[in-house]
N, C-alpha and C positions, 0 to 999 in steps of 0.2 A: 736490481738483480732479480733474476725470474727464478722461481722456486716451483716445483713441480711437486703437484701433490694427487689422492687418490680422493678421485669423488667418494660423496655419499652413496649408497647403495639407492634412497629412495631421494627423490626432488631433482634429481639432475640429468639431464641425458648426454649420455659422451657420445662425442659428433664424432666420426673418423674423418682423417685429415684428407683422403680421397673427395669429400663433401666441403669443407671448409675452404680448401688452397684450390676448389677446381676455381678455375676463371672462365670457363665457358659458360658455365650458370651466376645467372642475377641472383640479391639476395633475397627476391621472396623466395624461389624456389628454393633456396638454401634453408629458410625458417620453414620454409612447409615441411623439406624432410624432415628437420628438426622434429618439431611438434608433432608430426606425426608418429617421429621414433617412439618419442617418448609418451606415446597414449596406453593407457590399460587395453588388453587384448577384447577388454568387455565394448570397449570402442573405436575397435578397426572395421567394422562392418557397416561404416556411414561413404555415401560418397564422397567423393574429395573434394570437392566442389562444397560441399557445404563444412566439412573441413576447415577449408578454408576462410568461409565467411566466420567460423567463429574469431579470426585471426584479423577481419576487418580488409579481409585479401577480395578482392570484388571485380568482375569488370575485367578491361585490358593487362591491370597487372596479373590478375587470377590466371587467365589466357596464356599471357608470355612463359607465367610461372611452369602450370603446366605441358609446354611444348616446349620447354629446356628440358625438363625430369621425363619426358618422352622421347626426346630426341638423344637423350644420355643412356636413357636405358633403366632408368628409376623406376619409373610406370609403364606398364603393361596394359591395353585393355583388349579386352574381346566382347563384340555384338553377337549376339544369337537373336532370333523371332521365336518368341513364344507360338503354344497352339493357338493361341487367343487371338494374332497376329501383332501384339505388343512387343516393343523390340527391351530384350533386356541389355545390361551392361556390365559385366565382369570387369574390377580393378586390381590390380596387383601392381602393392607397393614395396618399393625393398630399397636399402639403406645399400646396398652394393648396385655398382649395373651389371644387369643380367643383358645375353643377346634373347632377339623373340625363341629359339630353338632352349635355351635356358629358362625363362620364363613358364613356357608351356609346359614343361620338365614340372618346376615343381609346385605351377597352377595344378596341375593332374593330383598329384602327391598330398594337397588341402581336402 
């Protein structure tokens, strides 16, 4: 018998069922949104890629990971050139998919 119950407030992260039942994404990109849902906001400011590596995520699966959750609409990025002529990288991650005209929306609004 299944019993439904209300998580904890702290140690847990509720996955929405949009993220869990999709079948078009593999399960790393599925543990990365996870993990990253659930990060203090003191630790949204790292790239994803190293993100990742805390997670032992490396390499081809890191790759696939990321071009499911970009190709869903999870991740957003944008390059800009510095004046310095160093290229930087903008990440925006979100637990719903956004289209890019929705992303930029409320990349602007950060």
């Amino acid at each position: 018998m299944l019993r439904h119950v209300i998580a904890p407030s702290s140690g847990w992260t509720k996955a929405p069922h949009t993220v869990v039942r999709d079948r078009r994404m593999g399960s790393n990109a599925k543990i990365l949104i996870l993990y990253v849902q659930g990060l203090p906001d003191s630790a949204t400011d790292r790239p994803l890629g190293e993100l990742a590596r805390k997670l032992d995520m490396k390499g081809r699966p890191y790759q696939q990971a990321k071009k499911q959750l970009v190709e869903h609409g999870y991740v957003h990025e944008w390059r800009t050139q510095r004046d310095d002529g160093l290229w930087k990288t903008a990440q925006l991650f979100t637990n719903t998919p956004l289209t890019g005209a929705e992303a930029r929306t409320v990349w602007a609004r950060l």
